[in-house]
Each structure stands twice: as C-alpha cells, then as structure tokens.
C-alpha beads as a LAMMPS data file, in Angstrom:
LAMMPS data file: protein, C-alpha beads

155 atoms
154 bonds

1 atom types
1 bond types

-500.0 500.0 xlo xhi
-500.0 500.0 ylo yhi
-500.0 500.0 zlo zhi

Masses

1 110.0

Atoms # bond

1 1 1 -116.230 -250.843 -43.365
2 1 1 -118.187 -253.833 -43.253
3 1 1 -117.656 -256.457 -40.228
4 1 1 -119.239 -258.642 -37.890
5 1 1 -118.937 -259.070 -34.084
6 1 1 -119.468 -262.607 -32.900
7 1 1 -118.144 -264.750 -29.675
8 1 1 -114.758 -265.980 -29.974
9 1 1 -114.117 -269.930 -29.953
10 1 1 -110.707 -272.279 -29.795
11 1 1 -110.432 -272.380 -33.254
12 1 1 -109.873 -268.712 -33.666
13 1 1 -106.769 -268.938 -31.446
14 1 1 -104.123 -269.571 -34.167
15 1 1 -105.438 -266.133 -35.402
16 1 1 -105.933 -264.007 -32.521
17 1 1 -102.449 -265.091 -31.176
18 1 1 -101.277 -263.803 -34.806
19 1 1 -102.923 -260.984 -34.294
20 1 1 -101.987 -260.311 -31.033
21 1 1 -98.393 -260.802 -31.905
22 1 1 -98.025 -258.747 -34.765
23 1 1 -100.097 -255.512 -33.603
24 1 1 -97.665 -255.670 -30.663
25 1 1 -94.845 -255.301 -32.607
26 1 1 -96.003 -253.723 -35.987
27 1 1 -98.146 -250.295 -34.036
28 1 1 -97.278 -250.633 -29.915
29 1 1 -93.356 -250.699 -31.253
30 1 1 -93.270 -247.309 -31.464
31 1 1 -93.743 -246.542 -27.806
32 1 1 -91.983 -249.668 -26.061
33 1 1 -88.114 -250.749 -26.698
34 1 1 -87.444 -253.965 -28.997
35 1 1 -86.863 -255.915 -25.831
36 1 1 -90.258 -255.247 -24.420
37 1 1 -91.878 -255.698 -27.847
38 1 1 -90.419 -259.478 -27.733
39 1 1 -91.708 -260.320 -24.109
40 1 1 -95.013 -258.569 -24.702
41 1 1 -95.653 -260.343 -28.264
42 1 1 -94.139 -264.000 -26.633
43 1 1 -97.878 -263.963 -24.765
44 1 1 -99.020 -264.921 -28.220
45 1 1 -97.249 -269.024 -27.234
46 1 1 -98.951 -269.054 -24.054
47 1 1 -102.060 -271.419 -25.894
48 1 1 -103.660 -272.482 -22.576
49 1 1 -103.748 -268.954 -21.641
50 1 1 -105.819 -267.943 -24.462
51 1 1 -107.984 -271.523 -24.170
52 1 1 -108.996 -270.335 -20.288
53 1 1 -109.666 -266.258 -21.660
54 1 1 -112.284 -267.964 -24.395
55 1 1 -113.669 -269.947 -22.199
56 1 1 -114.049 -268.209 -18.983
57 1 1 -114.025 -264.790 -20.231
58 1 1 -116.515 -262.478 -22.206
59 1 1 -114.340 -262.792 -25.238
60 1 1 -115.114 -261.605 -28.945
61 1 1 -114.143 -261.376 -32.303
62 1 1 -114.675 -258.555 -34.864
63 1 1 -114.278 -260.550 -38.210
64 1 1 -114.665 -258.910 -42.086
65 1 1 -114.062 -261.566 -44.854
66 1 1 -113.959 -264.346 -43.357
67 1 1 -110.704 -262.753 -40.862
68 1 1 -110.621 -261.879 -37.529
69 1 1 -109.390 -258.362 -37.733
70 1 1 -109.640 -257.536 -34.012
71 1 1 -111.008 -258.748 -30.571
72 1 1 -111.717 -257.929 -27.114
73 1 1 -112.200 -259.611 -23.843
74 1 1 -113.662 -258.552 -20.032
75 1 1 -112.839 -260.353 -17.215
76 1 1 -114.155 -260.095 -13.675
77 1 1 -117.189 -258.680 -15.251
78 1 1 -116.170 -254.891 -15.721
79 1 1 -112.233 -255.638 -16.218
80 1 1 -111.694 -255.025 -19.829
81 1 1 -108.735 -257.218 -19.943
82 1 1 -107.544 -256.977 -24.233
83 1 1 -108.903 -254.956 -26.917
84 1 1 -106.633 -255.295 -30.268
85 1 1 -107.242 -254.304 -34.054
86 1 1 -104.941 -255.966 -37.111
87 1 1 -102.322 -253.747 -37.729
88 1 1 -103.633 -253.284 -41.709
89 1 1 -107.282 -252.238 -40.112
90 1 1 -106.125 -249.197 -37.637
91 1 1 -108.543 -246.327 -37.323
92 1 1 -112.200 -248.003 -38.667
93 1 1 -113.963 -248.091 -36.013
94 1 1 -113.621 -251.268 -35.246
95 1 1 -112.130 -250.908 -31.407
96 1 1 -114.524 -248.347 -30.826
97 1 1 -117.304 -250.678 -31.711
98 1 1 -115.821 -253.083 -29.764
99 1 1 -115.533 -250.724 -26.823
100 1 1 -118.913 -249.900 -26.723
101 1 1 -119.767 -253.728 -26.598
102 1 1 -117.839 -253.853 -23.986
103 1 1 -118.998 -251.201 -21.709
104 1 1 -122.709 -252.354 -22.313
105 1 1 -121.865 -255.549 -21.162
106 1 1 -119.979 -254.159 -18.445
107 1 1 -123.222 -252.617 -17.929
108 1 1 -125.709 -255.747 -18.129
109 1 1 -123.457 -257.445 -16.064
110 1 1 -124.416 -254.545 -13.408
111 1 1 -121.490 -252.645 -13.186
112 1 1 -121.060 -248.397 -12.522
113 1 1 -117.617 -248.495 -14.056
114 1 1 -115.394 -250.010 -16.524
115 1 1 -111.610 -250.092 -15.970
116 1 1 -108.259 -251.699 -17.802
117 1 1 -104.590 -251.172 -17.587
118 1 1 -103.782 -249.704 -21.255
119 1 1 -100.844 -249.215 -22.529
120 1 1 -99.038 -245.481 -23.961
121 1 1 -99.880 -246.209 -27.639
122 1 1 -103.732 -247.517 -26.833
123 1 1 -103.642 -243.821 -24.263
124 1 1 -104.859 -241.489 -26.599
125 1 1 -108.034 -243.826 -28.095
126 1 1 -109.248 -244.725 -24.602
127 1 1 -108.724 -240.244 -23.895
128 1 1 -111.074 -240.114 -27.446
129 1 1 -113.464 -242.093 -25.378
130 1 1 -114.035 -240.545 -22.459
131 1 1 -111.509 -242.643 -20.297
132 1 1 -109.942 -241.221 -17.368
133 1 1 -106.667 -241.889 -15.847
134 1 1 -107.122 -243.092 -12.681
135 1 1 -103.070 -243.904 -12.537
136 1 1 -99.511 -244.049 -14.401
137 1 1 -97.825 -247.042 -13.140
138 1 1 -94.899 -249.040 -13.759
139 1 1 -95.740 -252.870 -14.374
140 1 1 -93.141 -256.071 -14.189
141 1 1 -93.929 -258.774 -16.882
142 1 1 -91.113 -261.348 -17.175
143 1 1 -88.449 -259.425 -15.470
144 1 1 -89.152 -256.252 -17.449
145 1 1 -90.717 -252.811 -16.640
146 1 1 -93.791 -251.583 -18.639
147 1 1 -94.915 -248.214 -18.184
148 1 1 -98.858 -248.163 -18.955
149 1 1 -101.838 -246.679 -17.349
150 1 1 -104.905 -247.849 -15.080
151 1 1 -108.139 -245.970 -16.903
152 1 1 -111.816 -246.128 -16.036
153 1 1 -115.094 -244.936 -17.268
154 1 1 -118.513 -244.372 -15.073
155 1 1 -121.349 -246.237 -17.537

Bonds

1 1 1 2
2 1 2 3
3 1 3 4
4 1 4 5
5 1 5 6
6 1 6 7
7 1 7 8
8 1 8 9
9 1 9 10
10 1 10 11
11 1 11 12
12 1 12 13
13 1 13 14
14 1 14 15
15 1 15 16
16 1 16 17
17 1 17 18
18 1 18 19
19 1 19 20
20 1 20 21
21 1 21 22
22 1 22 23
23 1 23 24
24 1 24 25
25 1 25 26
26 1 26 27
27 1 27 28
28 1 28 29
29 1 29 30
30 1 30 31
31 1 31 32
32 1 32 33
33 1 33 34
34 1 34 35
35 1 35 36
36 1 36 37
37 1 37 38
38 1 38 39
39 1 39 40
40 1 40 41
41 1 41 42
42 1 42 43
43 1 43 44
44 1 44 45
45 1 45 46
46 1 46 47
47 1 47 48
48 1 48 49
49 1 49 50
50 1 50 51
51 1 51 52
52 1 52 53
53 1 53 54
54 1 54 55
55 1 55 56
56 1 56 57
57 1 57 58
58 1 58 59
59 1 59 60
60 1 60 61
61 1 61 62
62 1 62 63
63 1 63 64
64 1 64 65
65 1 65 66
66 1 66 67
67 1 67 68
68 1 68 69
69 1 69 70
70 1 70 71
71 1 71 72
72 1 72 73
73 1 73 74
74 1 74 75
75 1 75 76
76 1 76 77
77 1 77 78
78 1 78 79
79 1 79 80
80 1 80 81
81 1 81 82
82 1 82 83
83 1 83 84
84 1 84 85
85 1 85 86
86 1 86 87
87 1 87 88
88 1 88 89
89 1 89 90
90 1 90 91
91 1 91 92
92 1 92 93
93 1 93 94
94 1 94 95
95 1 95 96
96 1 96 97
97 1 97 98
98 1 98 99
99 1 99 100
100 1 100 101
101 1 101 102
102 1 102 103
103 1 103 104
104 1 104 105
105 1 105 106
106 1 106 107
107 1 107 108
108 1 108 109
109 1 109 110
110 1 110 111
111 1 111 112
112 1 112 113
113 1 113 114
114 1 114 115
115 1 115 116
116 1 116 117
117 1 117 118
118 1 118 119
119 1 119 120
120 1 120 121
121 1 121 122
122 1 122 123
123 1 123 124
124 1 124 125
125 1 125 126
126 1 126 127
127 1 127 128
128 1 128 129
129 1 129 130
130 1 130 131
131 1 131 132
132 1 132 133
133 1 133 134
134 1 134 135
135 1 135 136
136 1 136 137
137 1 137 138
138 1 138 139
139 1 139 140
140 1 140 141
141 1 141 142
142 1 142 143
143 1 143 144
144 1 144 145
145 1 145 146
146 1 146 147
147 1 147 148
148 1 148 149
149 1 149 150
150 1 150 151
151 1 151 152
152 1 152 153
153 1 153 154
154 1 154 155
C-alpha cells in the first residue's frame, strides 16, 4: 500500500482526533470495558493537548489519498508517546513503518533505548517487534484503572 510519512501540523488535528477516537473504540474495544473506551476516546476534545504534542513533540502523519490514516509522536526524545493506524487500514505496515521512524529518531536524537506505555491490544505488535516488557502496571486516567504495559527496545 501506497502512503506517505510527513510532519504533522494544526490543521491535521480535526483528523487525528477522529482518528484517535474511533481506533479507540472501533479495535482497542475489544480488550478494555465500554466505560474505559469512553474516557480513553474523550482525549480526542482535549484540542490544546494535541496543539502542544504538534508543536513540541516529534509528531507525524502517515497519509494515503489525501487522509491521514495513522500517526505517531515521541516525546522526551526516546518516549514514544502515541502510535495509531485508522481502524479500516489495520495490518499494512503502516505502524511498523512508523515504528521504525521512530526508533531512528530515537536514535539521532542519541538515545540507547526506546520505551512507551502500550496498551493489551497494541501488546502483541510491539512483541512482533522486538519489544520487551519491562512492566505490567495498572494506570489511573480520570478516575479509572487501565491495565497496560511499560515496553522498551535497545536501538
């Protein structure tokens, strides 16, 4: 599949938050309960949170026909904070090729190791790709408990 990989900007944000929102509750819906699903997904309204992530953040945007059907973004310089594919393009490569995007920058930015907090549906990709589990934890987010898990990978 053809797409392209290019910076993200604040016009993209109606769509990532779209995308955010509805890959949350169309694939990660089938690990977490419906009232987890709704506080996760309500991070899409938070606009000046995704405004600060574009512009402070390595943040980018895999786009095919003039949509954005995924993104990623690293914080602190090796944190990989969000990786998400549209729920219709699953399984194409694209978060690998995001991934590996990330880990080289990871790299350039001079970094041994990447790490993120994934959750139990993204588990088995970030196993695929060499990731391991450095912890299972239990995380709060608006008064609810997420189980998800702290992963790393020496670059």
């Amino acid at each position: 599949m053809d797409f392209e990989i290019r910076q993200a900007t604040i016009d993209d944000i109606p769509e990532i938050t779209s995308l955010f929102r509805n890959t949350i509750i169309n694939i990660n819906s089938r690990d977490y309960s419906d009232k987890q699903i709704k506080v996760w997904a309500s991070g899409a309204d938070d606009i000046e949170k995704w405004e600060k992530r574009i512009n402070n953040d390595y943040f980018i945007v895999a786009e095919a026909n003039n949509q954005i059907i995924g993104f990623s973004y690293l914080t602190k310089g090796n944190y990989l904070d969000g990786l998400f594919v549209h729920k219709d393009y699953q399984r194409k490569t694209i978060a690998s090729k995001l991934l590996r995007i990330m880990e080289s920058r990871a790299s350039i930015n001079g970094f041994d190791v990447i790490k993120s907090d994934v959750s139990i549906t993204a588990l088995p990709f970030f196993d695929s790709h060499y990731y391991e589990v450095e912890k299972k934890q239990k995380k709060s987010f608006k008064g609810l408990v997420f189980e998800n898990y702290i992963v790393y990978r020496d670059l």
